[in-house]
DRENGUKOL-901866 format. One record per residue (C-alpha): residue number from 0; residue in three letters; x, y, z. Coordinates in steps of 0.25 Angstrom, whole numbers, m for minus. Layout:
# DRENGUKOL-901866
<pt><num>NUM</num><residuo>ALA</residuo><X>X</X><Y>Y</Y><Z>Z</Z></pt>
...
END
This chain:
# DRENGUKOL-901866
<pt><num>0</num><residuo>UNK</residuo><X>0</X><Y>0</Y><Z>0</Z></pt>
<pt><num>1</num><residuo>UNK</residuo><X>5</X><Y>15</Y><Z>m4</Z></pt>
<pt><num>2</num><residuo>UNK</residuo><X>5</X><Y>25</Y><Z>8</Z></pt>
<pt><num>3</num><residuo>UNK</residuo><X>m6</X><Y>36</Y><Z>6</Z></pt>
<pt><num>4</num><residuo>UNK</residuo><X>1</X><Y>49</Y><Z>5</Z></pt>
<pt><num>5</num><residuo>UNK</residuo><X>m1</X><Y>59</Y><Z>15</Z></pt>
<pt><num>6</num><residuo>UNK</residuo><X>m10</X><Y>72</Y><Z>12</Z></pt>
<pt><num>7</num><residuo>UNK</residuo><X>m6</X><Y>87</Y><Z>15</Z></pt>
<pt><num>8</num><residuo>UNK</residuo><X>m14</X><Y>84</Y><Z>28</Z></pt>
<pt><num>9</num><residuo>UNK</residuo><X>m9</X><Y>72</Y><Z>34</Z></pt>
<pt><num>10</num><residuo>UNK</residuo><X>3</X><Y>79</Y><Z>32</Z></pt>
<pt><num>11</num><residuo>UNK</residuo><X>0</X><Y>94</Y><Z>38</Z></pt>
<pt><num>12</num><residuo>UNK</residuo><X>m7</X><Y>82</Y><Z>50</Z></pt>
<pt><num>13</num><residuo>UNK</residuo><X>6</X><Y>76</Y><Z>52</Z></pt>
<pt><num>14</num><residuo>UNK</residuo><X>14</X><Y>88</Y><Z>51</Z></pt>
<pt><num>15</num><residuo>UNK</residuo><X>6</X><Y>95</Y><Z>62</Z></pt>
<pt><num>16</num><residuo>UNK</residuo><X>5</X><Y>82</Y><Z>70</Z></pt>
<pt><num>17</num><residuo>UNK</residuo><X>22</X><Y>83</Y><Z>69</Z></pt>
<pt><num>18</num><residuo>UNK</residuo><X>23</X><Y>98</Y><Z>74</Z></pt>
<pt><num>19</num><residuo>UNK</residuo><X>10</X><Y>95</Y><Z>86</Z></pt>
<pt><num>20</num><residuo>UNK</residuo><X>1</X><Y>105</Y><Z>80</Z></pt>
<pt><num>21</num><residuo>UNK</residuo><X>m14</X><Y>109</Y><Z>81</Z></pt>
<pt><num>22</num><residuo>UNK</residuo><X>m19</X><Y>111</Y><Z>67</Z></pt>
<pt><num>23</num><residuo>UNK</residuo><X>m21</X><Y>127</Y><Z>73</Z></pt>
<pt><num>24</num><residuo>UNK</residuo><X>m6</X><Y>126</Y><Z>75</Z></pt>
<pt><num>25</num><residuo>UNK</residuo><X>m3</X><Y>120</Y><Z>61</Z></pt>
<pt><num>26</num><residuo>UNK</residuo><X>m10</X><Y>131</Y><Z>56</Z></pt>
<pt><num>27</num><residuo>UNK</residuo><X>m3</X><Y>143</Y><Z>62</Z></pt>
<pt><num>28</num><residuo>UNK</residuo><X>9</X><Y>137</Y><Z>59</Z></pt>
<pt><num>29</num><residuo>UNK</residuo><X>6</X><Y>137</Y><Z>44</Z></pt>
<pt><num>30</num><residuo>UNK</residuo><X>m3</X><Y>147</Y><Z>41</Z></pt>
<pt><num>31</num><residuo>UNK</residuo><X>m14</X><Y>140</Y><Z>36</Z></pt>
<pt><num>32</num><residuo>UNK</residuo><X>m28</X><Y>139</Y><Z>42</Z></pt>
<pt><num>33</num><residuo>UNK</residuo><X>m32</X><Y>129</Y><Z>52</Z></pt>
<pt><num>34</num><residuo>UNK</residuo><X>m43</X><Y>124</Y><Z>44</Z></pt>
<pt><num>35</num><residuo>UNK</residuo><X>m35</X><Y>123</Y><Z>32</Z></pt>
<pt><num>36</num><residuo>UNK</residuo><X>m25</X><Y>115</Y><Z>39</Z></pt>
<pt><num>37</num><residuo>UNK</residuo><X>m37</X><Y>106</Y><Z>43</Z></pt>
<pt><num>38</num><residuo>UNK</residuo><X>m42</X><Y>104</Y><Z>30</Z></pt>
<pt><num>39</num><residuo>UNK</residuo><X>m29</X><Y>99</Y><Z>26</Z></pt>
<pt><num>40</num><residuo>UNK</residuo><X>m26</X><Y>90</Y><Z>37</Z></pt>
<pt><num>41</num><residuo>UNK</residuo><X>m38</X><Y>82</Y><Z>34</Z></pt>
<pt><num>42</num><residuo>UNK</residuo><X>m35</X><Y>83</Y><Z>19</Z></pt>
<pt><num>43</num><residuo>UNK</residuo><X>m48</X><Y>91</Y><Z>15</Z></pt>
<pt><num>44</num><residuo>UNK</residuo><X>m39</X><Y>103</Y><Z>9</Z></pt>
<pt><num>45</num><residuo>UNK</residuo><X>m24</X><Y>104</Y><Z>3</Z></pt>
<pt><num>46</num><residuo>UNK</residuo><X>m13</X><Y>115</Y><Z>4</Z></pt>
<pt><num>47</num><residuo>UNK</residuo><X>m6</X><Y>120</Y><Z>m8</Z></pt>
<pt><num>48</num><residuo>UNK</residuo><X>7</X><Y>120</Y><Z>m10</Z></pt>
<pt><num>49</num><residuo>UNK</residuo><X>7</X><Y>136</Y><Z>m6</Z></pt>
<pt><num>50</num><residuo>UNK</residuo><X>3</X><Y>131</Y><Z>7</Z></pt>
<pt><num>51</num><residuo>UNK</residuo><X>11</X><Y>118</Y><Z>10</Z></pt>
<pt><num>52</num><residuo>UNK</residuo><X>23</X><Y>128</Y><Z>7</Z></pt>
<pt><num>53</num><residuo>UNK</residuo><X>18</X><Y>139</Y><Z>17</Z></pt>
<pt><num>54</num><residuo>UNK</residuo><X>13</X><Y>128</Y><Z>28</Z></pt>
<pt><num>55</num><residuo>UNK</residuo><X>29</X><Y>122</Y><Z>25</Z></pt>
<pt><num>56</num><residuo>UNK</residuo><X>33</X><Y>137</Y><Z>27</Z></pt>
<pt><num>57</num><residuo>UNK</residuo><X>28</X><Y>141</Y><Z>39</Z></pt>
<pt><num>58</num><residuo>UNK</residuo><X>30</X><Y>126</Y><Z>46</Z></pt>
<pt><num>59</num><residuo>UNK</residuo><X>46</X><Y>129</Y><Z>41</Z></pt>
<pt><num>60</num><residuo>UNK</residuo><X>45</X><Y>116</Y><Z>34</Z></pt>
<pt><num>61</num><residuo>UNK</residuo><X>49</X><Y>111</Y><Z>21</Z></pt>
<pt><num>62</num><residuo>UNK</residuo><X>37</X><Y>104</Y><Z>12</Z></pt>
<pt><num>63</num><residuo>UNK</residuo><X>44</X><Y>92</Y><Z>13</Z></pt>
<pt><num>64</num><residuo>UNK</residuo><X>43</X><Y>92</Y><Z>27</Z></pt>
<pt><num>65</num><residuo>UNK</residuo><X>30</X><Y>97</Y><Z>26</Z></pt>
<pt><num>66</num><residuo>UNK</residuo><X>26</X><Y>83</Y><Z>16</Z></pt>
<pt><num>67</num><residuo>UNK</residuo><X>34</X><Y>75</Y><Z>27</Z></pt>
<pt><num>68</num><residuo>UNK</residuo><X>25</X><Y>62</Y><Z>32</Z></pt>
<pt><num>69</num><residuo>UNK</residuo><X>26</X><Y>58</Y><Z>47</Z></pt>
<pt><num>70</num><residuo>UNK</residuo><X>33</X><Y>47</Y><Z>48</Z></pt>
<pt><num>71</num><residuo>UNK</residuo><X>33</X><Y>43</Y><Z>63</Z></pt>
<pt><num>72</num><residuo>UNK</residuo><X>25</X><Y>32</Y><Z>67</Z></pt>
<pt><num>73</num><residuo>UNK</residuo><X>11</X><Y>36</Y><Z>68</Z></pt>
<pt><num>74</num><residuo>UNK</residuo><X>6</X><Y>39</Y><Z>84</Z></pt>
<pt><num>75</num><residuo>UNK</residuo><X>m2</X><Y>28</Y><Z>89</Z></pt>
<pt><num>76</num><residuo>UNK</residuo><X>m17</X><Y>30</Y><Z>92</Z></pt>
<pt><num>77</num><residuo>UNK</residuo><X>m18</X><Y>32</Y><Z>105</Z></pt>
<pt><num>78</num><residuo>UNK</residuo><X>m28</X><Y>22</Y><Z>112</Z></pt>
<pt><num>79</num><residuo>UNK</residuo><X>m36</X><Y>20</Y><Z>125</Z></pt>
<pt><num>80</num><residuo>UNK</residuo><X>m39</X><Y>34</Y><Z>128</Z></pt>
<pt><num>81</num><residuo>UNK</residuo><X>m51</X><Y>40</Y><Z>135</Z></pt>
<pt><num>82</num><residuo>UNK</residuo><X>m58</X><Y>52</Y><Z>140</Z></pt>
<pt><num>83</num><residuo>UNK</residuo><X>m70</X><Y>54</Y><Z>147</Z></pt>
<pt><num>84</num><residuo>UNK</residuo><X>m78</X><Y>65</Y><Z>140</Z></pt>
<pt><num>85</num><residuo>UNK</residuo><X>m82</X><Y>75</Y><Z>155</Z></pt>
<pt><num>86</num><residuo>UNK</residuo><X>m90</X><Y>88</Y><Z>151</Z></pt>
<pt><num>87</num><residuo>UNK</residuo><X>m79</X><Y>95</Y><Z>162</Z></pt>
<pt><num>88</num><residuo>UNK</residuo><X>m69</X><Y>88</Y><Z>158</Z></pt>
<pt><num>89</num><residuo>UNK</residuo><X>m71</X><Y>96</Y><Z>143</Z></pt>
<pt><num>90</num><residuo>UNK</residuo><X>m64</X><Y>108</Y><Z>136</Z></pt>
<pt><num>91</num><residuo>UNK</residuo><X>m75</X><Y>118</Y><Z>135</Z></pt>
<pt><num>92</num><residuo>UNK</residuo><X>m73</X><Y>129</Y><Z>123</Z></pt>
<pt><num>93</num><residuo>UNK</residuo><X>m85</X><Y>139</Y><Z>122</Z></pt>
<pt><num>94</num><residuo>UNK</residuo><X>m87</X><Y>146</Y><Z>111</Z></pt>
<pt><num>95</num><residuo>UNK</residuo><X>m99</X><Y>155</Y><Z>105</Z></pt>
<pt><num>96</num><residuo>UNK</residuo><X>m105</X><Y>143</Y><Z>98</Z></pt>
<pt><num>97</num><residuo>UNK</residuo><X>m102</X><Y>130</Y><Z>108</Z></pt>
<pt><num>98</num><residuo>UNK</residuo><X>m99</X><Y>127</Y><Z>121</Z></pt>
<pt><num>99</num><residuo>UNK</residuo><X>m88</X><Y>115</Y><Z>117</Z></pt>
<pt><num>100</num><residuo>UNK</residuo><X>m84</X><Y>105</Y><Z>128</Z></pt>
<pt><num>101</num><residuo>UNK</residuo><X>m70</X><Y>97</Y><Z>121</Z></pt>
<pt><num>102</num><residuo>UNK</residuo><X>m73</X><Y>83</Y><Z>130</Z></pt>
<pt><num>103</num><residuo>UNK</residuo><X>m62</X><Y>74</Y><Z>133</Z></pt>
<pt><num>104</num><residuo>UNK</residuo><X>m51</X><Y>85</Y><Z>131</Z></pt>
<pt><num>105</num><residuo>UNK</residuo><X>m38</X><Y>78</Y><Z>139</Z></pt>
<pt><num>106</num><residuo>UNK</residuo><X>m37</X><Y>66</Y><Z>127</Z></pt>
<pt><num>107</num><residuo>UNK</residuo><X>m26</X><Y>73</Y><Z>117</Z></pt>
<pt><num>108</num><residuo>UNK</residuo><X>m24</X><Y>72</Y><Z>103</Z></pt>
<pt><num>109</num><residuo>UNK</residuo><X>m39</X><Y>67</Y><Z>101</Z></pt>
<pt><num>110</num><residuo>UNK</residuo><X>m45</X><Y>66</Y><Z>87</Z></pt>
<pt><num>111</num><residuo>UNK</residuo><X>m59</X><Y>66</Y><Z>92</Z></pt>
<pt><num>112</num><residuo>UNK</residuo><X>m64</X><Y>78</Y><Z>100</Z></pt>
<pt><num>113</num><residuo>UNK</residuo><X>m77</X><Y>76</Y><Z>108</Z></pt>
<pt><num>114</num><residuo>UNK</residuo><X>m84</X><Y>90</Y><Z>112</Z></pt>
<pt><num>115</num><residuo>UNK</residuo><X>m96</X><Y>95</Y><Z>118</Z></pt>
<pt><num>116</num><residuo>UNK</residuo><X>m103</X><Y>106</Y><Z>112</Z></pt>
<pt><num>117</num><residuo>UNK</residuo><X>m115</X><Y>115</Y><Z>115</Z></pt>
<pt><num>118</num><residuo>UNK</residuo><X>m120</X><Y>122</Y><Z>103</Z></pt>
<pt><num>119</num><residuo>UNK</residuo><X>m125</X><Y>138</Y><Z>106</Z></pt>
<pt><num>120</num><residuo>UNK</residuo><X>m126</X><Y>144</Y><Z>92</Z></pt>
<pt><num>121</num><residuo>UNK</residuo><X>m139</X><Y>142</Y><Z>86</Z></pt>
<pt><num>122</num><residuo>UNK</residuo><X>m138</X><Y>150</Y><Z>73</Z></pt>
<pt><num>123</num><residuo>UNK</residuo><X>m126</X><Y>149</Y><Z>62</Z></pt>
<pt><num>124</num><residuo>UNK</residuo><X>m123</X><Y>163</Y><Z>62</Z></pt>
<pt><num>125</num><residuo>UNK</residuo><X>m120</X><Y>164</Y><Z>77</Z></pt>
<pt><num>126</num><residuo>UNK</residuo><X>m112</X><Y>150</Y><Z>76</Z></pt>
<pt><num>127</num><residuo>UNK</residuo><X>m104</X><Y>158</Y><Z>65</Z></pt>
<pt><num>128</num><residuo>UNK</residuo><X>m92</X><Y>153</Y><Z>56</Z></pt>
<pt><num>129</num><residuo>UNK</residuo><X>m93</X><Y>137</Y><Z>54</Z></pt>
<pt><num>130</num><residuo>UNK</residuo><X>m83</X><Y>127</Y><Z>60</Z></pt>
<pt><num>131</num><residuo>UNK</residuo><X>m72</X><Y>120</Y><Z>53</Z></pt>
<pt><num>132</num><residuo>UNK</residuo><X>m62</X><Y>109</Y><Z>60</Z></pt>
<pt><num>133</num><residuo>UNK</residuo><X>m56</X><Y>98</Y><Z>56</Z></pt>
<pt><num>134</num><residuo>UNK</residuo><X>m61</X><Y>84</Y><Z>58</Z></pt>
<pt><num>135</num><residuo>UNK</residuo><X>m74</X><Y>78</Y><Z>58</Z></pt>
<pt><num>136</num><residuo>UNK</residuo><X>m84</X><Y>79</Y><Z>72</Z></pt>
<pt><num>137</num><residuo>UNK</residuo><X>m97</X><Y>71</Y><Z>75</Z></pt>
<pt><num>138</num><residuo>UNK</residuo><X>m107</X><Y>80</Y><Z>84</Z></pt>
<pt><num>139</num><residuo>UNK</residuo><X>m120</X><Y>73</Y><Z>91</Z></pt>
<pt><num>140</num><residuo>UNK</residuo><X>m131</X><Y>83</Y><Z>97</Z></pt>
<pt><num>141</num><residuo>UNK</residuo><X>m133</X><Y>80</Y><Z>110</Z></pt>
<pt><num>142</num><residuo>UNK</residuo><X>m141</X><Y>91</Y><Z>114</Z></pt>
<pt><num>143</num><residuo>UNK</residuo><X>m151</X><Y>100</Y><Z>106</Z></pt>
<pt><num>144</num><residuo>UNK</residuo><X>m151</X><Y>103</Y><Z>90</Z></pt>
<pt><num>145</num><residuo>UNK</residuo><X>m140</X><Y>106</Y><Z>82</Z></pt>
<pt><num>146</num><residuo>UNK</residuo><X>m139</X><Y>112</Y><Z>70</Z></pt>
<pt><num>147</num><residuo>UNK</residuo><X>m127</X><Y>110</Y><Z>61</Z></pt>
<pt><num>148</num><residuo>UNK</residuo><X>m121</X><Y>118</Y><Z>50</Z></pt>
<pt><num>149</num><residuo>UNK</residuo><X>m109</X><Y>114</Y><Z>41</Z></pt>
<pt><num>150</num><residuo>UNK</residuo><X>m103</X><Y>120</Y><Z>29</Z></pt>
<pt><num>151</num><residuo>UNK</residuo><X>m109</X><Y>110</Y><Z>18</Z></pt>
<pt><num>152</num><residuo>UNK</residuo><X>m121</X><Y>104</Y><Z>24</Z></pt>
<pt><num>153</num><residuo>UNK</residuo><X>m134</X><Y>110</Y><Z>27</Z></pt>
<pt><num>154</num><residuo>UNK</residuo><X>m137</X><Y>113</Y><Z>42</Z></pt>
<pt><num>155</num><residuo>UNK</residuo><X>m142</X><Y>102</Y><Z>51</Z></pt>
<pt><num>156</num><residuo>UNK</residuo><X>m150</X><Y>99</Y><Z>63</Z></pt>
<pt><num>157</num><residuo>UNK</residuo><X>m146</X><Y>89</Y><Z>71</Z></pt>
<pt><num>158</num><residuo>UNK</residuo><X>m155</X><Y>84</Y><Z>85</Z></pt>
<pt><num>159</num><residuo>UNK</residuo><X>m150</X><Y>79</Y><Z>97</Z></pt>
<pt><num>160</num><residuo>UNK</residuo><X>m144</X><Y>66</Y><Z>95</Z></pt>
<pt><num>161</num><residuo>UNK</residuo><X>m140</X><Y>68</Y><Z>82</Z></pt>
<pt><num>162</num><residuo>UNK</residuo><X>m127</X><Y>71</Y><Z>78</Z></pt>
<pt><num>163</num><residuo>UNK</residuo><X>m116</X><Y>76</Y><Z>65</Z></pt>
<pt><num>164</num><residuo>UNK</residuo><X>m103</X><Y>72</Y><Z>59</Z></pt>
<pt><num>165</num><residuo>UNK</residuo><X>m95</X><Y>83</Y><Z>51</Z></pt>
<pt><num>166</num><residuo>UNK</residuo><X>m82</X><Y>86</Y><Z>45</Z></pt>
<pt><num>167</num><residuo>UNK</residuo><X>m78</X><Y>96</Y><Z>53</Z></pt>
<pt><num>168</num><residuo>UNK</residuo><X>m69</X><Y>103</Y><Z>43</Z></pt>
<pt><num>169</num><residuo>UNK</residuo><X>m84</X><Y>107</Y><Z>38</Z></pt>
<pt><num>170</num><residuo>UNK</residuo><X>m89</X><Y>120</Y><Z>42</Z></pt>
<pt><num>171</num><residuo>UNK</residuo><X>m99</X><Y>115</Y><Z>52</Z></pt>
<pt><num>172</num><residuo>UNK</residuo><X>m108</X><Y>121</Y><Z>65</Z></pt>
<pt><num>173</num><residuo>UNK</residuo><X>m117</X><Y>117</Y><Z>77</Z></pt>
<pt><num>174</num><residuo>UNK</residuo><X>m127</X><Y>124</Y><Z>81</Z></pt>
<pt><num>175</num><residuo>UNK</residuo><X>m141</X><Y>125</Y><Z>88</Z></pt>
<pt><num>176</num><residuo>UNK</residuo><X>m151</X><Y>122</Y><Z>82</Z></pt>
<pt><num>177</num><residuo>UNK</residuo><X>m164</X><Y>131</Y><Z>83</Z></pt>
<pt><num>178</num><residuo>UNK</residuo><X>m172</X><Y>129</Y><Z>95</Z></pt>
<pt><num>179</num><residuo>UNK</residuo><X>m159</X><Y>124</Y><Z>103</Z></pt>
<pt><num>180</num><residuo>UNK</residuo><X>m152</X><Y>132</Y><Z>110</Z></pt>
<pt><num>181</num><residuo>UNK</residuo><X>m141</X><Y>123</Y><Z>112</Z></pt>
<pt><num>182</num><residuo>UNK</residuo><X>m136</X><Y>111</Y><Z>109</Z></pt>
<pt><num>183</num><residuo>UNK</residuo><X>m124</X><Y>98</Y><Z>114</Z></pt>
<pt><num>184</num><residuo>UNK</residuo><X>m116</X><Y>93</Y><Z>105</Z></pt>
<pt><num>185</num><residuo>UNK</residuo><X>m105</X><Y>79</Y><Z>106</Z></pt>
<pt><num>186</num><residuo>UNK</residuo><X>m95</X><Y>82</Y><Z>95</Z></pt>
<pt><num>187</num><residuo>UNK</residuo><X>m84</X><Y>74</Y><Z>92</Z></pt>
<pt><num>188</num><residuo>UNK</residuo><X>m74</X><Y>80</Y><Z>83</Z></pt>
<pt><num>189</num><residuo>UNK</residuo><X>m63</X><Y>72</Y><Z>77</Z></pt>
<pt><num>190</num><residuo>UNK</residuo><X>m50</X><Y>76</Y><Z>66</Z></pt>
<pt><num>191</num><residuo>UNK</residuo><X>m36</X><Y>70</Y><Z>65</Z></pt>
<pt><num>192</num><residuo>UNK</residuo><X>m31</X><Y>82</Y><Z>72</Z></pt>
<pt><num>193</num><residuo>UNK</residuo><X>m25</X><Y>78</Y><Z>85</Z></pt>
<pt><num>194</num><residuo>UNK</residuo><X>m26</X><Y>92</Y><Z>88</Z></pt>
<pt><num>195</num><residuo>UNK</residuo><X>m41</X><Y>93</Y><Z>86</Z></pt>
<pt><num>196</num><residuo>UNK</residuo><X>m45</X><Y>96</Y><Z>97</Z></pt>
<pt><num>197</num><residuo>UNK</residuo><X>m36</X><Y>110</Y><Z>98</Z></pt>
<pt><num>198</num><residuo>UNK</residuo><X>m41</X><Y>112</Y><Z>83</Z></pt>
<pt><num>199</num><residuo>UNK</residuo><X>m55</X><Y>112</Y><Z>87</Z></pt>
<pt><num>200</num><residuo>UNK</residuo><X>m50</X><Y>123</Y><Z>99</Z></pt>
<pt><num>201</num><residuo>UNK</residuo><X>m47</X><Y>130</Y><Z>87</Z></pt>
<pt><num>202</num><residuo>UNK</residuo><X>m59</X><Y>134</Y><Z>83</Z></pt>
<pt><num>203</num><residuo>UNK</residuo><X>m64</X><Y>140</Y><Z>97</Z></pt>
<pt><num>204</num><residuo>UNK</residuo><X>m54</X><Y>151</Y><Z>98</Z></pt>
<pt><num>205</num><residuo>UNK</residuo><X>m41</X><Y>153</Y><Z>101</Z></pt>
<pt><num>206</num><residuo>UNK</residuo><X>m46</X><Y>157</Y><Z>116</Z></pt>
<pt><num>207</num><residuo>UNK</residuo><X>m53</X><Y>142</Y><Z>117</Z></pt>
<pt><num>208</num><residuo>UNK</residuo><X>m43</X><Y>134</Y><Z>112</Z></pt>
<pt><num>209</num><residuo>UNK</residuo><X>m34</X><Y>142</Y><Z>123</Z></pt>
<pt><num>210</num><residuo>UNK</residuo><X>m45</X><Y>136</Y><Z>133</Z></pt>
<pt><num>211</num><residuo>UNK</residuo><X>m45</X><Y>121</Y><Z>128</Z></pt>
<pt><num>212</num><residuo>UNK</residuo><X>m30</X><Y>121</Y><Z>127</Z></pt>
<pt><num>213</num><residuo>UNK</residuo><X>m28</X><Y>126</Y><Z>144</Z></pt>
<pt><num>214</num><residuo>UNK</residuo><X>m40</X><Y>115</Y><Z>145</Z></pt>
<pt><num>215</num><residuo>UNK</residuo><X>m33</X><Y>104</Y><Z>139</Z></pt>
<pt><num>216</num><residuo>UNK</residuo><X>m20</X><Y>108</Y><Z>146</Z></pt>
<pt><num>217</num><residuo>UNK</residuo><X>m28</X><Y>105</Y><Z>160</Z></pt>
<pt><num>218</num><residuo>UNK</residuo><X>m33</X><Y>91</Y><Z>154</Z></pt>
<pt><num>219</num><residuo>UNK</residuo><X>m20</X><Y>84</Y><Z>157</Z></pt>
<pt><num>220</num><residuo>UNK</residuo><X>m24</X><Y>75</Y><Z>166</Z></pt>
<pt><num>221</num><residuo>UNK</residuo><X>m40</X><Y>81</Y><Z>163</Z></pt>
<pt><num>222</num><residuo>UNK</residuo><X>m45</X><Y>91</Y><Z>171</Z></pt>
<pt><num>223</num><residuo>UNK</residuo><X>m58</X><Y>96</Y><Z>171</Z></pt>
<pt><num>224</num><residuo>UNK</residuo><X>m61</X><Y>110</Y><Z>163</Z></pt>
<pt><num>225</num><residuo>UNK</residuo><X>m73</X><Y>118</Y><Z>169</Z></pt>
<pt><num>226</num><residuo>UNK</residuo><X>m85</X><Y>117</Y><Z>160</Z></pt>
<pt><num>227</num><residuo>UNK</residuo><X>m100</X><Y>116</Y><Z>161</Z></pt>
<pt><num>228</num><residuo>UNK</residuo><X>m107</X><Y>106</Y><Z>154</Z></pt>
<pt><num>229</num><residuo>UNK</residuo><X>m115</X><Y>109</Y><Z>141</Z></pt>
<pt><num>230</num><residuo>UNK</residuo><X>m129</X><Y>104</Y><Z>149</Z></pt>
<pt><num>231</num><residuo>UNK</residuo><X>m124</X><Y>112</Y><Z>161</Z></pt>
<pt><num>232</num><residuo>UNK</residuo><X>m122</X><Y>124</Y><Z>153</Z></pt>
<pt><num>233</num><residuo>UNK</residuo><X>m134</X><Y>123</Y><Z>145</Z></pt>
<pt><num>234</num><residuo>UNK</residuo><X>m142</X><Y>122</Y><Z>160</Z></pt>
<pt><num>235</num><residuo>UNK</residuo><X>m135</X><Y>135</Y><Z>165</Z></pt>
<pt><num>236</num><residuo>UNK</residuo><X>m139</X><Y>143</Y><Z>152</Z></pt>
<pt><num>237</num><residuo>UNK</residuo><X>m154</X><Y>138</Y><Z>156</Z></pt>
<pt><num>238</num><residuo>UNK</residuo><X>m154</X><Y>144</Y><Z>169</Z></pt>
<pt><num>239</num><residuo>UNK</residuo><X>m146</X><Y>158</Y><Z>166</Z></pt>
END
């Protein structure tokens, strides 16, 4: 059997895996969007050569260390790990939009990133600018109606119990559904980035991914982060 030649991506992937990068960090580094960057690493979008040359520049590289596979032996998989999913024991990142609870932050390099969210926007205009990260994500209602938007389908409503699956490089948004004025979701969000976790920080602010970064400096061994649980928080908004 022939090898399968590596793509641009699997190689920008391995290159940043070498330096311990975020994708964030790849991308200040050379000068090309974030999102860009993402597309590439999962081969949904190329660089021309203009650009290979400036990301070899700005990395003080040469193109062929650039094109240069990894040739160490491959980490193994890393087997019997657990992590009890506590409400207090979550990163919680507010934003205009959610209240995001990051469950089971003390496991590193996951590739799967469970979260609470409660959904507040109820119209498009005030939710704003569609998402876009990589990866894929599965997200099951647990509470109230939600309605999603994505950049190539029409919107959807979706009842408690029921659930979406999206490539998350999509443009895509949550929000409540009319009549509700709030609603829980489970997502789980998945990507080859190891970093994934940090990329998703990304797209709260500079400001919140300062705040998950001192909470999962605390998490080693896990400690609990103050947070009020999505059903508690909904109870005190009913009495104020």
């Amino acid at each position: 059997m022939t090898s399968q030649h590596p793509t641009i991506g699997g190689l920008l992937r391995s290159l940043r895996a070498r330096k311990g990068w975020t994708l964030k960090q790849m991308s200040e580094h050379a000068g090309i969007p974030l999102s860009t960057l993402s597309k590439v690493e999962h081969d949904r979008l190329t660089l021309t050569y203009d650009k290979l040359l400036q990301l070899a520049q700005r990395l003080q590289l040469r193109m062929s260390e650039l094109f240069a596979e990894d040739v160490e032996a491959v980490e193994p998989p890393v087997t019997a790990r657990r992590s009890i999913g506590r409400i207090e024991d979550a990163i919680r990142v507010t934003t205009p939009n959610y209240d995001y609870f990051y469950l089971c932050p003390e496991l590193r390099r996951k590739r799967m990133i469970p979260v609470l969210t409660r959904v507040r926007a109820k119209t498009i205009e005030e939710f704003g600018e569609l998402v876009h990260h990589s990866g894929e994500e599965y997200i099951h209602v647990l509470e109230g109606r939600m309605e999603v938007h994505t950049e190539f389908y029409d919107p959807i409503v979706l009842e408690t119990g029921q659930s979406v699956y999206i490539d998350s490089n999509m443009g895509h948004a949550y929000i409540a559904a009319e009549g509700c004025d709030e609603v829980l979701l489970l997502g789980v969000c998945s990507s080859s980035d190891e970093q994934l976790l940090e990329s998703l920080m990304t797209l709260h602010g500079e400001e919140s991914a300062a705040q998950q970064r001192k909470a999962a400096a605390r998490l080693s061994p896990p400690v609990a982060t103050t947070a009020r649980t999505p059903r508690k928080k909904a109870a005190a908004r009913k009495k104020s």
